[in-house]
N, C-alpha and C positions, 0 to 999 in steps of 0.2 A: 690878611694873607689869603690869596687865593690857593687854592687847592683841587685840583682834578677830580670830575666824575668820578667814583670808585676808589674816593682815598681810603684806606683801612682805617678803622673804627682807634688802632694803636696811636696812628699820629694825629688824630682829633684829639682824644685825650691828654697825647703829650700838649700840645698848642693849646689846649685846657690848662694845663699844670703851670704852665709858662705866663699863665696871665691874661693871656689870648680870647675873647670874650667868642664864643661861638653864634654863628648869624645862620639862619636856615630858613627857606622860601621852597614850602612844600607844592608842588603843582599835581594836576592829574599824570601826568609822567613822572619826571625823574626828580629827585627832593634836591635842592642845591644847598650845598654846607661851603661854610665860609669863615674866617674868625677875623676879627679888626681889632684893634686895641683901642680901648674903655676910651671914650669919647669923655667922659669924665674927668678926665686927665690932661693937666697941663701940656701944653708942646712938648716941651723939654723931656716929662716925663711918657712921655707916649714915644718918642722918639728912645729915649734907652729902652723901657721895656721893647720894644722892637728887635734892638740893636742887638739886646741881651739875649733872645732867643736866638739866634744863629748860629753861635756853639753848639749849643745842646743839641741842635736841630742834627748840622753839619755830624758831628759825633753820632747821632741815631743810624746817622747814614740817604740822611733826604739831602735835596740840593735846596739851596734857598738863593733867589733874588729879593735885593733891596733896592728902592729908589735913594742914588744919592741924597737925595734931600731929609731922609729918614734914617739913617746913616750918620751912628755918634760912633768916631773913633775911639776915644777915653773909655766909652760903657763897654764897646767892644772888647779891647784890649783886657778889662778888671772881666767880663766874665769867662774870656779864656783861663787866664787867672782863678778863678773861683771854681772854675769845673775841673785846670789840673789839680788844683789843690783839695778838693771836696773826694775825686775818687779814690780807690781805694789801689794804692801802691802794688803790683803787682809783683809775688815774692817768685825768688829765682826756687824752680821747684828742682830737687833733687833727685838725679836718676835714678829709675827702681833698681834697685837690688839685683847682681848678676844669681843666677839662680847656685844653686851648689854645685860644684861637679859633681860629677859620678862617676866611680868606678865600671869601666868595663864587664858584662856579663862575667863571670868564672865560666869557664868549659871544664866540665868531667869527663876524663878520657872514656 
């Protein structure tokens, strides 16, 4: 997964958490960070974990391109699935309290 000069230190880590194996080629200028999936890993399974990140990603609020070829619609599908069903159900929150009335000052003639 490529990523922009000056990505914040948050979506490393999340593409950390995801699986994402971190790649970095430090030069006398700018340090280039980069993450690939574990070269370790079957096709099949390199391709979901891929696929599997792009919810969580899309949800963070980053943009993500995928090469068709890397691109499992099943893993897709089960981890949208898995991330609505993992977070935590937002409850209908109840409006505060109207305050008390109050009685109008008294005037003393």
């Amino acid at each position: 997964m490529d990523t922009p000069t000056g990505t914040p230190e948050e979506l490393l880590v999340l593409l950390d958490r995801l699986g994402l194996e971190r790649q970095e080629v430090r030069t006398t200028g700018p340090v280039y960070v980069w993450h690939t999936v574990p070269a370790r890993l079957p096709e099949a399974e390199r391709k979901r974990l891929a696929t599997r990140a792009i919810p969580t990603l899309i949800a963070a609020g980053y943009q993500v391109n995928i090469t068709p070829e890397l691109f499992d619609e099943a893993a897709y599908h089960q981890a949208v699935h898995d991330l609505r069903t993992s977070q935590p159900r937002p409850t209908a929150s109840l409006p505060a309290p109207s305050p008390a009335p109050t009685a109008p000052p008294r005037r003393t003639p």
